[in-house]
Structures are given as C-alpha cells and as structure tokens.
C-alpha positions as CSV (number, residue, x, y, z in Angstrom):
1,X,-123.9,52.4,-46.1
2,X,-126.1,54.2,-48.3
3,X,-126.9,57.9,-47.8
4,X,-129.6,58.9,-45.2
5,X,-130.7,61.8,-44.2
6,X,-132.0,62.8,-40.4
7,X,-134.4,66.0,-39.9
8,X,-135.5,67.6,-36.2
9,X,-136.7,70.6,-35.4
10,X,-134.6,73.1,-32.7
11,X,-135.3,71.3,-29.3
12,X,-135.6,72.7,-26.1
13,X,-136.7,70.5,-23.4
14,X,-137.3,70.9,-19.5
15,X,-139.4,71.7,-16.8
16,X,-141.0,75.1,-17.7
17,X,-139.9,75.5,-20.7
18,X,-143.0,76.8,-21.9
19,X,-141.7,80.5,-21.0
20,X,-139.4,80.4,-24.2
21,X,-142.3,80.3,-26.5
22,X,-142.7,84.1,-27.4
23,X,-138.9,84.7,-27.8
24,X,-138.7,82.1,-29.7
25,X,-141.4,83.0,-31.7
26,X,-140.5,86.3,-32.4
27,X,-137.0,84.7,-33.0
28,X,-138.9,83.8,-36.3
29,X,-140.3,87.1,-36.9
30,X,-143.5,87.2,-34.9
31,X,-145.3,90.3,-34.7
32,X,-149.1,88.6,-34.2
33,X,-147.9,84.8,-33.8
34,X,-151.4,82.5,-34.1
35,X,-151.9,79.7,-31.0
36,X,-153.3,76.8,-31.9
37,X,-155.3,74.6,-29.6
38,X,-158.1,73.1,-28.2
39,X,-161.1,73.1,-25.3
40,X,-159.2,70.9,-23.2
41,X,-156.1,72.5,-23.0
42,X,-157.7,75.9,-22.3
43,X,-159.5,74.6,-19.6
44,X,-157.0,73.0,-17.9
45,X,-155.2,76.5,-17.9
46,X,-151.9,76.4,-20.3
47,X,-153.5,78.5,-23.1
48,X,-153.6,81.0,-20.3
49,X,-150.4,80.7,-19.3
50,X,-149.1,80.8,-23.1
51,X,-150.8,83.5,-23.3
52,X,-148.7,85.4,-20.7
53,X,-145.4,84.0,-22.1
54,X,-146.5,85.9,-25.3
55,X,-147.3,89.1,-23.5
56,X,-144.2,89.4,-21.6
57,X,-142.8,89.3,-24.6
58,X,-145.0,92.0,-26.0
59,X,-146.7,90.1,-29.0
60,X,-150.2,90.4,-30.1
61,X,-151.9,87.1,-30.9
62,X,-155.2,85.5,-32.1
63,X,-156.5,82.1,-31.1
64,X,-158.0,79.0,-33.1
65,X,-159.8,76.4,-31.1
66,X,-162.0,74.9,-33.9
67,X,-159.7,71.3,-33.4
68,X,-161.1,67.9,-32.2
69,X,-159.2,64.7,-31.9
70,X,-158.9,63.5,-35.1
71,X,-158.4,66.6,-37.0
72,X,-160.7,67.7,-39.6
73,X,-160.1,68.5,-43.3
74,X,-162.8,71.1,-42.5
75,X,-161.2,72.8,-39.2
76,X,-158.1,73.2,-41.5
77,X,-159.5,75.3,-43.8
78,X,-161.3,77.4,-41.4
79,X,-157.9,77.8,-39.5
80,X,-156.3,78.8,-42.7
81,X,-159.3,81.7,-43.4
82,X,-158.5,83.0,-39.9
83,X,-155.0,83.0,-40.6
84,X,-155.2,85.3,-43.3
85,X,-157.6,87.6,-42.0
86,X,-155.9,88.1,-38.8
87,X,-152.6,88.4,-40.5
88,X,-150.9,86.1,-39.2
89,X,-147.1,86.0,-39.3
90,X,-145.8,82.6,-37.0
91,X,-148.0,79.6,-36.0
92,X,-147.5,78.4,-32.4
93,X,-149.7,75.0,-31.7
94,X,-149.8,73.9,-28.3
95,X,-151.9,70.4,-27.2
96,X,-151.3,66.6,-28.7
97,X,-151.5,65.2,-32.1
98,X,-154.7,66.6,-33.0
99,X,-154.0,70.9,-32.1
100,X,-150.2,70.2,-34.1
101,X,-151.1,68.2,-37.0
102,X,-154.2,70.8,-37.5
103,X,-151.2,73.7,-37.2
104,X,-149.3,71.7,-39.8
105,X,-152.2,71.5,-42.1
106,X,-153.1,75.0,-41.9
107,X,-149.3,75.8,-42.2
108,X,-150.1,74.5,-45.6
109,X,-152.6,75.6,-47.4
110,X,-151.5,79.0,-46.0
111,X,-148.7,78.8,-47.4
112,X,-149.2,76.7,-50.7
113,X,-152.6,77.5,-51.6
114,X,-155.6,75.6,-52.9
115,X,-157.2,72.4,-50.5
116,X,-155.0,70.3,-47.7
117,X,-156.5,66.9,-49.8
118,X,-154.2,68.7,-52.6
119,X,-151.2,67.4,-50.9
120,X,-152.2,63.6,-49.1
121,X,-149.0,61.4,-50.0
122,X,-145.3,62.1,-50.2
123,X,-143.2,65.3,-51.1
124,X,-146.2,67.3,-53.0
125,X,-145.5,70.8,-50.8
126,X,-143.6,72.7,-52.9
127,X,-143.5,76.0,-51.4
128,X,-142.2,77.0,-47.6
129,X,-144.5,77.1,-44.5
130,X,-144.6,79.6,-42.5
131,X,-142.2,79.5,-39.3
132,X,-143.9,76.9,-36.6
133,X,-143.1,76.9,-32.9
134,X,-145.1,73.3,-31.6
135,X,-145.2,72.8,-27.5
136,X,-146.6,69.2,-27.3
137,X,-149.3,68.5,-24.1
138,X,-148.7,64.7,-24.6
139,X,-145.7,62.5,-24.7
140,X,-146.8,60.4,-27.6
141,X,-148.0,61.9,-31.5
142,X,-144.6,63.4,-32.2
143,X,-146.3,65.7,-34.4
144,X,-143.6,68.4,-33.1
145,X,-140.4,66.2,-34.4
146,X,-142.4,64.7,-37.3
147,X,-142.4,65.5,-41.4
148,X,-145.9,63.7,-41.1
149,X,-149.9,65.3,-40.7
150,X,-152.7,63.2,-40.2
151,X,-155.6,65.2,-41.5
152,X,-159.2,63.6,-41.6
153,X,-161.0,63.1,-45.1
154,X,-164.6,63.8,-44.0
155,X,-166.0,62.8,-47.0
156,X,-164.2,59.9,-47.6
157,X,-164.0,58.8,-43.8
158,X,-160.2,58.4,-43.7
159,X,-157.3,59.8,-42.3
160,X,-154.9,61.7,-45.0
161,X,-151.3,60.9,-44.4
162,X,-149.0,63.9,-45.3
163,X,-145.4,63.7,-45.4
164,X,-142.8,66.1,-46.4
165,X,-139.8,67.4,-44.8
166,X,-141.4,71.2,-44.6
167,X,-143.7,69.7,-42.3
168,X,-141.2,69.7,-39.1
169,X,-141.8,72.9,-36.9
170,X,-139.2,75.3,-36.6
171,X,-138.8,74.7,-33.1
172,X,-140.4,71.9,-30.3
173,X,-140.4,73.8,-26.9
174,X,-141.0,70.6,-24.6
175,X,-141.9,70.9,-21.3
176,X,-142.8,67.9,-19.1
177,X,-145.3,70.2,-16.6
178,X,-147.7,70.4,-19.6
179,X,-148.4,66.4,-18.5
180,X,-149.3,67.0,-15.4
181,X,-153.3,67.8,-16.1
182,X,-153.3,65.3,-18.0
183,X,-156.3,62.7,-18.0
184,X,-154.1,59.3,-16.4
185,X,-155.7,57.0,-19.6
186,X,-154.3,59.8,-22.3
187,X,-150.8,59.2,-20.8
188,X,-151.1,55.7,-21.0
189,X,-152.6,55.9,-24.8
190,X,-149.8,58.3,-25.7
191,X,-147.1,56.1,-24.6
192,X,-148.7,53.2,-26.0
193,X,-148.7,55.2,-29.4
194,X,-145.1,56.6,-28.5
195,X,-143.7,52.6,-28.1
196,X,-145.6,51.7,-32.0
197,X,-144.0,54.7,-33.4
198,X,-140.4,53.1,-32.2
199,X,-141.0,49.5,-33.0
200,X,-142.3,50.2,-36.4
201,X,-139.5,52.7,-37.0
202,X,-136.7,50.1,-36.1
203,X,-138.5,47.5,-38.3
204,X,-139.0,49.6,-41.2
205,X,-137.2,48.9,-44.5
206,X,-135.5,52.6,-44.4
207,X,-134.4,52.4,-40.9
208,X,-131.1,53.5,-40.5
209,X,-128.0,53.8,-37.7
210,X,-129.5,57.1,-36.5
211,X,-133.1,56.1,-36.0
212,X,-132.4,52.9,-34.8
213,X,-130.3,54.2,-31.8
214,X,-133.5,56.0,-31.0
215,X,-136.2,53.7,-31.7
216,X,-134.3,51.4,-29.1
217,X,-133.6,54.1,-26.6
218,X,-137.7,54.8,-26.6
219,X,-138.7,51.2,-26.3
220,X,-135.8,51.0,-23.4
221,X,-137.4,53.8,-21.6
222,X,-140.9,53.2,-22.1
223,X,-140.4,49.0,-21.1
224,X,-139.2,50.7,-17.6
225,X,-141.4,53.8,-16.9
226,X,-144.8,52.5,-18.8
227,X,-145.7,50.1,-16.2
228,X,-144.8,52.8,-13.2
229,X,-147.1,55.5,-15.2
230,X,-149.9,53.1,-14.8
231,X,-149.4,53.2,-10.9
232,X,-148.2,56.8,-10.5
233,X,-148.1,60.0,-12.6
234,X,-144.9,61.6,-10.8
235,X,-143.4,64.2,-12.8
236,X,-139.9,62.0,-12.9
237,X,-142.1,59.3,-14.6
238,X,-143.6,62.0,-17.0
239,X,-140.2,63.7,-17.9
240,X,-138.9,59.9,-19.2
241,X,-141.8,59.1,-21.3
242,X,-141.5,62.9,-22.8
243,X,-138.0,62.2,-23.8
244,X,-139.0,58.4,-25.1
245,X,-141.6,59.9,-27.1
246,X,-139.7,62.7,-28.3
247,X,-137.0,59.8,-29.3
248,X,-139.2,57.6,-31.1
249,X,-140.7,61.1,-33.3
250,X,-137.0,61.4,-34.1
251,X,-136.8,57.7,-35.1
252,X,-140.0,57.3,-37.1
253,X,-140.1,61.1,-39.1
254,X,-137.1,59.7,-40.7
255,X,-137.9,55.9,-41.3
256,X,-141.6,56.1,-41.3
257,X,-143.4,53.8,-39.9
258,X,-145.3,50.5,-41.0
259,X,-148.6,48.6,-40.8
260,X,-149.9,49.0,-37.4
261,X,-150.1,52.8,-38.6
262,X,-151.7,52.0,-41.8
263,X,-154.5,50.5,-40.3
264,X,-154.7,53.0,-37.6
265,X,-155.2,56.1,-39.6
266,X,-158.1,54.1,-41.7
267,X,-160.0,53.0,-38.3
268,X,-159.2,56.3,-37.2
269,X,-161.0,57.9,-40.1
270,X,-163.6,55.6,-40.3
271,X,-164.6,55.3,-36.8
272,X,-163.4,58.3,-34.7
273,X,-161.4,56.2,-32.7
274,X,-158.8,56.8,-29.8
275,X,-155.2,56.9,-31.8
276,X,-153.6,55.2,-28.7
277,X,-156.3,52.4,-28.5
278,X,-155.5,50.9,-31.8
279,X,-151.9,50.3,-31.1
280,X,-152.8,48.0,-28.0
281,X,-155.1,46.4,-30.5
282,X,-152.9,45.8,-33.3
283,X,-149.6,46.4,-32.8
284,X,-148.9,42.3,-31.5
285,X,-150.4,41.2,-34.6
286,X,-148.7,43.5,-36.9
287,X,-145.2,42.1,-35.0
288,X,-146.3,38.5,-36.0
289,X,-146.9,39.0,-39.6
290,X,-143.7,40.4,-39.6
291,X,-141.9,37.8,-37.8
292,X,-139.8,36.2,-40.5
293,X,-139.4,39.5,-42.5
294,X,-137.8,41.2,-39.0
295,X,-136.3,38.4,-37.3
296,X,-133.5,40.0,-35.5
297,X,-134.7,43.1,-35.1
298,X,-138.0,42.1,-32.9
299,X,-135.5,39.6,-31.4
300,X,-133.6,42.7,-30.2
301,X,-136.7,44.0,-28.9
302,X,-138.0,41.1,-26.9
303,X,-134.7,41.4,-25.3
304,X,-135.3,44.7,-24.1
305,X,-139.0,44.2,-23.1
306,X,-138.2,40.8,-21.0
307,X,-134.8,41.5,-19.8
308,X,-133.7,38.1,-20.2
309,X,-131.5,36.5,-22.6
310,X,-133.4,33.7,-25.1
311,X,-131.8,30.9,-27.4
312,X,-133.2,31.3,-30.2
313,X,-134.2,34.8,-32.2
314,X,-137.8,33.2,-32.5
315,X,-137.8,32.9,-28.8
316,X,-137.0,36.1,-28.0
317,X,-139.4,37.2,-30.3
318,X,-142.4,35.8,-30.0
319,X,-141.4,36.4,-25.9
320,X,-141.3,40.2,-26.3
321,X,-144.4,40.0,-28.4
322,X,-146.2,38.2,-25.2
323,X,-144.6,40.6,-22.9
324,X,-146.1,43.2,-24.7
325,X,-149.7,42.3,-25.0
326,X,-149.2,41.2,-21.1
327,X,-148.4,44.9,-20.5
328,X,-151.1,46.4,-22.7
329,X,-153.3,44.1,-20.4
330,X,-152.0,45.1,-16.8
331,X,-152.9,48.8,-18.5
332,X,-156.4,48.2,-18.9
333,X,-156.2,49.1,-23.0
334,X,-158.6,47.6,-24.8
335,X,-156.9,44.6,-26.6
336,X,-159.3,43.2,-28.9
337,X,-160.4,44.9,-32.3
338,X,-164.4,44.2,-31.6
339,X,-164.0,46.5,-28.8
340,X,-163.6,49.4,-31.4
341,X,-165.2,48.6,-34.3
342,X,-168.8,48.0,-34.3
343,X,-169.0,46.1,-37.2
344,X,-166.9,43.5,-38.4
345,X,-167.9,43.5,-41.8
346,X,-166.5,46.5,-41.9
347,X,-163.0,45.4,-42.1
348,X,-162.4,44.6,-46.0
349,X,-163.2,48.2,-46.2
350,X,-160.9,49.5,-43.5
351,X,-158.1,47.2,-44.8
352,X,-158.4,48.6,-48.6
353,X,-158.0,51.9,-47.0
354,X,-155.0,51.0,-45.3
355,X,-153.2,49.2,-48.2
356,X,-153.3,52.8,-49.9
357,X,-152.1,54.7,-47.1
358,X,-148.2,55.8,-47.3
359,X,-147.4,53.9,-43.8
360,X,-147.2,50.5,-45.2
361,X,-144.5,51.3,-48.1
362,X,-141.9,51.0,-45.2
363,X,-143.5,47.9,-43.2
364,X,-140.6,45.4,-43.6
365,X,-143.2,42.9,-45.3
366,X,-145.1,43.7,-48.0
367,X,-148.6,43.4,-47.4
368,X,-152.1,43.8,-49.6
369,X,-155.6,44.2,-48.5
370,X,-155.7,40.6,-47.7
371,X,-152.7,40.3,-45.9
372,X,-154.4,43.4,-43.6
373,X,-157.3,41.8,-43.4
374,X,-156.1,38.5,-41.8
375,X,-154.5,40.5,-39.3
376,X,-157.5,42.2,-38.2
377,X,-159.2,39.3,-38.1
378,X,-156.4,37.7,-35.3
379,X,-156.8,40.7,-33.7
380,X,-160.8,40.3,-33.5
C-alpha cells in the first residue's frame, strides 16, 4: 500500500459538550478568543449560551456575525479587520458550513496576509493559523474535521475551494443539542450533503483503508436514521447523523471528494443556492457517469442502501442508485436541476466552472466541461 496520511482535529463529542468550549480555548492560549457566527444561531439562543461557557471561564470575547450562507470573500476580510483590531488571540466558530468555513478564511488571511482569493487551490498557506476551536450547529458541512474552505468569489460568482492541511481546527467540540432548533428541512439538507461527502470520498481515486471504513460507516448510519429524521427529530436520531456526518468529514478531508462537489460549489456561487439541495439533484447522476470507473465500490454501496444481496455488481449498483433518488423523493428535496437554476443556458458556464474546481481531480472518472455538462443536462 502506498503511504497515506489521515488528519482530524481533537474531538470531543456528546450531549452538552458545548460547556468545554472556553477551557478548551484557553487550552490554546485564549485571553480574548473571537466567536464566530451568524443571525440564526443567535436567535435561536446558543451564542448566548457560548457566551456563558466563555465567562465561566473568565475570557473576554468579541463577536462577528457579518456571515450568510454561502460565505463571502467580502465578510472574510471584514472578519479579518476585526480580528486585528480587537486583538484577537483564538477563533471559536460556532453554526454550519457557512459561520466555520468564514472562521477558516479569516484564520487565513490573519494569519498569512494579503487576500483569501491569494490562496484558492491546493497547499498555498504557508504560514500557521491561529488556534481554532469549531462547534458545528449542523450535522452535515464537516467544515470542523475538514482541510477544505469554501469561500464565495463575488466577483467572479463562484465558490473558492481551499484546501490545505492548516485548515483543520484545533479542536471540534460536537454536541448533538446544538440540532435541536434546528429548521427540520436544514437537517434533512445536511444529511443529504453529509451522505455526498461519503460516497464521493469512497469513490475517489485517493481513497484509502482509513477513509473508506468511514465513508461506509456514514452511508450505513445515514441509510438507517435519514428516513426516520424525515418523520421525527428525536435527539437519538440527531446524535446518529452527528456522528455519520462527523464520519464522512473524516473520510472526505483526506480523500477529497469528486464531481457532484465540483458542480456544487459553481451552482453555489453562481446562484446562491442551498448546498444540500444540489446533492439531491446531482449526486444520482454523478453515480452513473461513474458507473464503469467505480464498479465495485457503488456496488458495495447499493448493498448497504437496499439491504439485499444482488447478482451482479451492475445490479446492485444501478439498485442503490434508485434507492437513493427514491429516498431523496420520500424527503421532499428538490430532484430536478430546473428547480434551481433558472436558466438552462446557463449550464456551459456552470460546467466550465466546475471542470476548474479542485473537487473533480479525485472523481474516479475523468471528466471535462462536456462530460459535466451532459450530466446536468440528465439531471434537468
């Protein structure tokens, strides 16, 4: 076997685990940690509450709420200004994908310098971060397990995939409670996002024995507790798809990810779109065009998603492909492309995009503009 290599954060999972947060930041040398995070989440009350962890702990903070879904290239540079002048010493981001991956792109220009557009692609952060302390409010981005950041290129209406091992937080305090206020369709997006983020990572030409075990382990426990999340939001059924997604960020921050994800971040960019959505959309297709580059492997999957047995690898396949799109249905995702892009000659545009974005370097088929575009275009 060749050598691989396997990066995570410190984990600390459970039920209330939230109340860690200030000793473990000052663990990393907080004196005046700043919390990053957004409306939603102070509304619904945790910010408050982190708030108090901190305090009990007797640290000074400041607070940055200038995030939106789909993180701006903007919103990071503010973040990084108020940073500096509120000397800030420890970043702790609390909320989904958007609040972390804003932390992770303030983390670096704070700590590197110059514009976050200075650093899209692979391995171009050279100097260290400061220390990062993520608690995730969704069980899907696994932006606190990751090496990636999705920043948003307003300019050029795309999403900026970032990837470098400095990117993975110190330390992922994840507690399950932090699901509990959360909107019933953002679970269900999340999860959807958290099951692409372990198929594509078990597909993906750099996949290795340690992420596979995981990518498996999410889809297992997301093919059994996805379909009960649609009917109940129990906190049983919100602690297993917290410990799926944070499986499947352990799976794809070290195998990347593949196609469905390319095209994803360039719909996201261009059209603002729900990060979750797209996978329902996609993610069937994507499987297909892969079918004769991943054979075994999606066999393995179909498997899992129809507990049965098949007699063929094609069978069991094309079968777990089916099951899925049957399960994104009995969700109520959306499952056809028109339903989020308004324009469909806007797809050779989206699809040149996503042939440059770092995602489909791993997607076990190669796969140019064309290629991309022919799969939006099933997915239509």
């Amino acid at each position: 076997m060749d050598i691989v290599k396997f990066s995570i954060p410190e984990i600390i999972f459970g039920r209330g685990a939230m109340k860690y947060a200030g000793l473990c930041a000052k663990r990393l040398g907080a004196e005046k940690p700043m919390v990053v995070s957004d409306p939603g989440l102070r509304e619904a009350g945790w910010v408050s509450r982190l708030f108090d962890v901190l305090a009990a702990e007797g640290l000074e903070w400041c607070y940055f709420e200038d995030v939106v879904s789909n993180p701006r290239d903007t919103q990071v540079g503010h973040g990084a200004l108020f940073y500096a002048e509120q000397k800030a010493d420890v970043i702790i981001a609390l909320g989904g994908g958007s609040p972390m991956d804003a932390a992770k792109g303030i983390a670096i220009v704070v700590g590197n310098g110059g514009s976050i557009h200075d650093y899209e692609g692979a391995n171009r952060i050279h100097r260290p971060l400061p220390p990062m302390v993520f608690l995730p409010s969704t069980a899907g981005s696994g932006s606190d397990i990751s090496q990636f950041a999705i920043i948003t290129d307003t300019r050029r209406r795309l999403k900026m995939t970032i990837v470098s091992r400095t990117l993975v937080p110190n330390i992922s305090i994840i507690d399950p409670m932090l699901l509990v206020t959360k909107p019933h369709h953002l679970v269900l997006a999340a999860a959807v996002d958290a099951l692409a983020h372990a198929v594509e990572s078990y597909v993906s030409v750099i996949a290795s024995p340690f992420t596979e075990l995981q990518s498996l382990k999410a889809i297992e426990i997301i093919a059994a507790h996805l379909p009960r999340a649609a009917q109940e939001s129990s906190l049983d059924v919100l602690e297993s798809l917290s410990i799926a997604s944070t499986a499947a960020g352990m799976a794809f921050s070290n195998a990347s990810l593949g196609a469905d994800h390319a095209l994803a971040h360039s719909l996201g960019g261009m059209f603002d779109v729900l990060h979750g959505e797209v996978h329902s959309v996609l993610l069937p297709a994507v499987m297909r065009f892969n079918l004769e580059h991943a054979m075994a492997k999606l066999a393995h999957i179909g498997k899992i998603l129809t507990g049965k047995k098949w007699k063929s690898a094609r069978t069991a396949a094309l079968a777990g492909i089916e099951a899925m799109e049957s399960l994104f249905l009995s969700l109520g995702m959306k499952h056809r492309l028109r339903d989020l892009v308004p324009d469909r000659d806007q797809l050779p545009t989206v699809c040149r995009m996503a042939a440059q974005d770092a995602c489909l370097l791993t997607n076990p088929r190669p796969a140019t503009w064309e290629d991309l575009l022919s799969i939006c275009e099933e997915a239509w």
